[in-house]
C-alpha positions in Angstrom: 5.5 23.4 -16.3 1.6 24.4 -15.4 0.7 24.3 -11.2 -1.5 21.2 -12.0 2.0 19.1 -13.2 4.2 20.9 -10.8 1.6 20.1 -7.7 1.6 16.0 -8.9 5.2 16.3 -8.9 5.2 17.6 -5.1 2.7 15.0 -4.2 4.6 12.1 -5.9 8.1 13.1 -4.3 6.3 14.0 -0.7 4.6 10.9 -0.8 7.2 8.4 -2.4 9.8 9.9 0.6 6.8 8.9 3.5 6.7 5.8 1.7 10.4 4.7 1.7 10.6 5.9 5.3 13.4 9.2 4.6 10.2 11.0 6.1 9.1 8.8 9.4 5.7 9.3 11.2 5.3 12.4 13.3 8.3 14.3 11.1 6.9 17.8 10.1 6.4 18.8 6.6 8.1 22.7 6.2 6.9 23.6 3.0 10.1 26.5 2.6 12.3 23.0 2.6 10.2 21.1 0.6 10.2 23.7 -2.2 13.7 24.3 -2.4 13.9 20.7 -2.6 11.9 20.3 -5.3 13.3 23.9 -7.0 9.7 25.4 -6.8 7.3 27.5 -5.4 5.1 26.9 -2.0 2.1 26.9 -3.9 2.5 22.8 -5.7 3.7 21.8 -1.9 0.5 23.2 -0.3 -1.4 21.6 -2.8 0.3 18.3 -2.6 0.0 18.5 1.5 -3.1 19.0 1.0 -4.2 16.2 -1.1 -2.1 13.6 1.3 -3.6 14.8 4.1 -6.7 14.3 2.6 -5.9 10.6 1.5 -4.9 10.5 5.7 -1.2 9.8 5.3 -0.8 13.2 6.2 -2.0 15.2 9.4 -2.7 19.2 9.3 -2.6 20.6 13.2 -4.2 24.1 13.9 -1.2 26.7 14.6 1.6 23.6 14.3 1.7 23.0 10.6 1.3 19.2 8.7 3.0 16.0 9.9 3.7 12.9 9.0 0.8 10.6 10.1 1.8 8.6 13.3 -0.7 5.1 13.4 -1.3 3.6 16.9 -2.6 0.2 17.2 -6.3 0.5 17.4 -6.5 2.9 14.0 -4.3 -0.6 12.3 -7.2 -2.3 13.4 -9.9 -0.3 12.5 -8.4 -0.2 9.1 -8.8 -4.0 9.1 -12.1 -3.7 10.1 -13.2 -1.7 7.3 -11.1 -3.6 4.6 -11.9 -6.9 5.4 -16.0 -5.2 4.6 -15.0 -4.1 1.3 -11.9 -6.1 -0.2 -13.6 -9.6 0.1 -16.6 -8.2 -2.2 -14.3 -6.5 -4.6 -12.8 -10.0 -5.2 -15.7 -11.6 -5.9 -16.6 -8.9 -8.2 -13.4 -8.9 -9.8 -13.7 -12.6 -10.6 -16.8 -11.9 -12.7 -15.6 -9.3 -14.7 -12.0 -8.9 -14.8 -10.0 -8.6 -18.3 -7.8 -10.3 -20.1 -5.3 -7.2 -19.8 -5.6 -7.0 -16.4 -4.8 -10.8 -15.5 -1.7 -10.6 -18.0 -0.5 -7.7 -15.7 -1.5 -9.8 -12.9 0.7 -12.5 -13.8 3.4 -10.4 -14.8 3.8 -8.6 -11.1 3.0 -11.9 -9.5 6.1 -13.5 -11.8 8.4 -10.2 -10.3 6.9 -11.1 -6.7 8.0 -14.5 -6.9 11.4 -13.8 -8.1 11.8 -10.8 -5.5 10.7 -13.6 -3.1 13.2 -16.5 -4.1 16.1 -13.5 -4.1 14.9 -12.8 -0.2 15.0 -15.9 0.4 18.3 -17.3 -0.7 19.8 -14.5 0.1 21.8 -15.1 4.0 20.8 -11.9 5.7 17.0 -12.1 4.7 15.5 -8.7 2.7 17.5 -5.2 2.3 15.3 -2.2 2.4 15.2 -1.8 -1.4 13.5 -5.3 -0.8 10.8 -4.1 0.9 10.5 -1.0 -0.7 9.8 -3.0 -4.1 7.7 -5.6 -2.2 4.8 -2.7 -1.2 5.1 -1.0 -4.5 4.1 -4.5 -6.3 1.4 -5.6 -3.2 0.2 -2.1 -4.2 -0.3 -2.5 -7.6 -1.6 -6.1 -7.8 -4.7 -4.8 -5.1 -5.5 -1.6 -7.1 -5.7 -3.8 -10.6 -7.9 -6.4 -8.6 -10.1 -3.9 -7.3 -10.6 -1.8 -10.0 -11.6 -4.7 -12.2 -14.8 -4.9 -9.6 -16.1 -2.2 -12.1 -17.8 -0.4 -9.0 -16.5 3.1 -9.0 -17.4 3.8 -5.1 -16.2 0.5 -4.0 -12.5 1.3 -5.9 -12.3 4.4 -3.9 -13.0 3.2 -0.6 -11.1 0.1 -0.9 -7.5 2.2 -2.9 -7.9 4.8 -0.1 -7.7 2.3 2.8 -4.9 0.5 0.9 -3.2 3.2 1.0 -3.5 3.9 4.5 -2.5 0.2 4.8 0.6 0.8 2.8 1.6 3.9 4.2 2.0 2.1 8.1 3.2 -1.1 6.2 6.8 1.3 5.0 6.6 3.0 8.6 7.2 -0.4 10.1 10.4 0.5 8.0 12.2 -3.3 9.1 13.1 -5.5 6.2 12.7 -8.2 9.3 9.2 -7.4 8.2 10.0 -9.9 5.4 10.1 -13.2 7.0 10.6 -16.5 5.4 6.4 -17.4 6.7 5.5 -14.4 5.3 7.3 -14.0 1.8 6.3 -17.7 1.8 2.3 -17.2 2.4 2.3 -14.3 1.0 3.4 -15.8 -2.4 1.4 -18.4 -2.0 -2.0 -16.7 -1.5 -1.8 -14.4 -4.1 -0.7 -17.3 -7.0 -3.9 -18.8 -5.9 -6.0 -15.8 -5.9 -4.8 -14.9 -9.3 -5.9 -18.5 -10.1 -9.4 -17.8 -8.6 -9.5 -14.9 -10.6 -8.8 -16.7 -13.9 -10.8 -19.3 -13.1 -13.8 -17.2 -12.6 -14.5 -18.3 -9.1 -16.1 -15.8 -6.9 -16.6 -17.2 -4.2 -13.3 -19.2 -3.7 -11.4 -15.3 -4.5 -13.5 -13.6 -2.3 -12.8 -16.0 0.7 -9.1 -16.4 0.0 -8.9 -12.3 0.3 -10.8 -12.5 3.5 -7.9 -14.8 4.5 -5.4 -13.0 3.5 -6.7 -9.4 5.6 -6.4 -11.9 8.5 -3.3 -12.9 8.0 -1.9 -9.5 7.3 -4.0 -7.9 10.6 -2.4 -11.0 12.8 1.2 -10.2 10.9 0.6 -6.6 11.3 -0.1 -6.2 14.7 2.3 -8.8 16.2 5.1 -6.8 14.3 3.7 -3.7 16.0 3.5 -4.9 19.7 7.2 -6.7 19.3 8.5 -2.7 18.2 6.7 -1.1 21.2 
């Protein structure tokens, strides 16, 4: 296997175990660990360290070594900040020239949301962590197909980056509780619409609904935040 595949590899098991939480904020990355973990050399690890501290999910210290990015409350909201900028035009962009592919996949995750969604919901003791796991792995994907139908190349990479930043404190909240019966609710219910924005080729009615929707995810966000402090 070349460095190139062998440092993906690294980056993709580094970054899926900060995702899922096995890896909390502020836990330091030792890359003799990591490599026997992974059954390779220090080399892929560094690389793949480097790349996720570049994306800002992970932080390099000078003489202490990388670690696990902790988020404190006013970085959530300057994240917000920034997205709510960006996203809203992306939307409105998206509505003029998304494809036909790219709505079928749309609809496709948005059919598996709603049926993680009715299984959270019926289900007596509310979401399991697999449940949220899955839940941020398909929020993911439905945002970077949105915004990269906007066809703006700069715009994508803003916008993915802080989504991913987004994401990454979204799994460190590591509660299923996250999942509430409003929010599984709204959050179903937003994105059917904005998927029907999309189709419908309304620009303006997507690009409003997503400005709604960062609102409600910065109000969701950061009452979730203050009630763990």
């Amino acid at each position: 296997m070349s460095v190139v595949s062998l440092s993906e590899k690294a980056y993709d098991h580094i970054r899926q175990r900060v995702f899922s939480g096995e890896l909390p904020p502020g836990t330091r990355l030792v890359n003799r660990k990591l490599a026997s973990d992974l059954g390779t050399s220090f080399i892929p690890v560094r690389e793949a360290i480097s790349r996720l501290a570049s994306e800002g999910i992970v932080e390099q210290v000078a003489g202490a070594g990388a670690f696990v990015r902790q988020f404190d409350r006013q970085e959530i909201s300057e994240i917000y900040d920034v997205r709510e900028l960006f996203e809203p035009f992306a939307a409105s962009e998206a509505a003029r020239l998304i494809t036909s592919h790219e709505l079928s996949e749309l609809r496709a995750l948005l059919d598996e949301w709603k049926s993680l969604g009715d299984k959270i919901l019926t289900r007596k003791r509310g979401a399991a962590e697999a449940d949220l796991d899955r839940w941020l792995v398909i929020n993911e994907r439905f945002h970077q197909i949105m915004i990269t139908a906007s066809r703006n190349r700069v715009l994508t990479k803003i916008t993915n980056e802080l989504h991913v930043l987004s994401q990454c404190f979204a799994a460190h909240r590591g509660s299923p509780k996250l999942l509430s019966e409003e929010l599984v609710r709204s959050t179903i219910k937003s994105h059917s619409e904005l998927l029907e924005h999309l189709e419908s080729r309304s620009s303006k009615k997507a690009e409003a609904l997503l400005r709604d929707q960062l609102r409600f995810g910065r109000q969701t966000v950061l009452s979730f935040f203050d009630q763990t402090r």
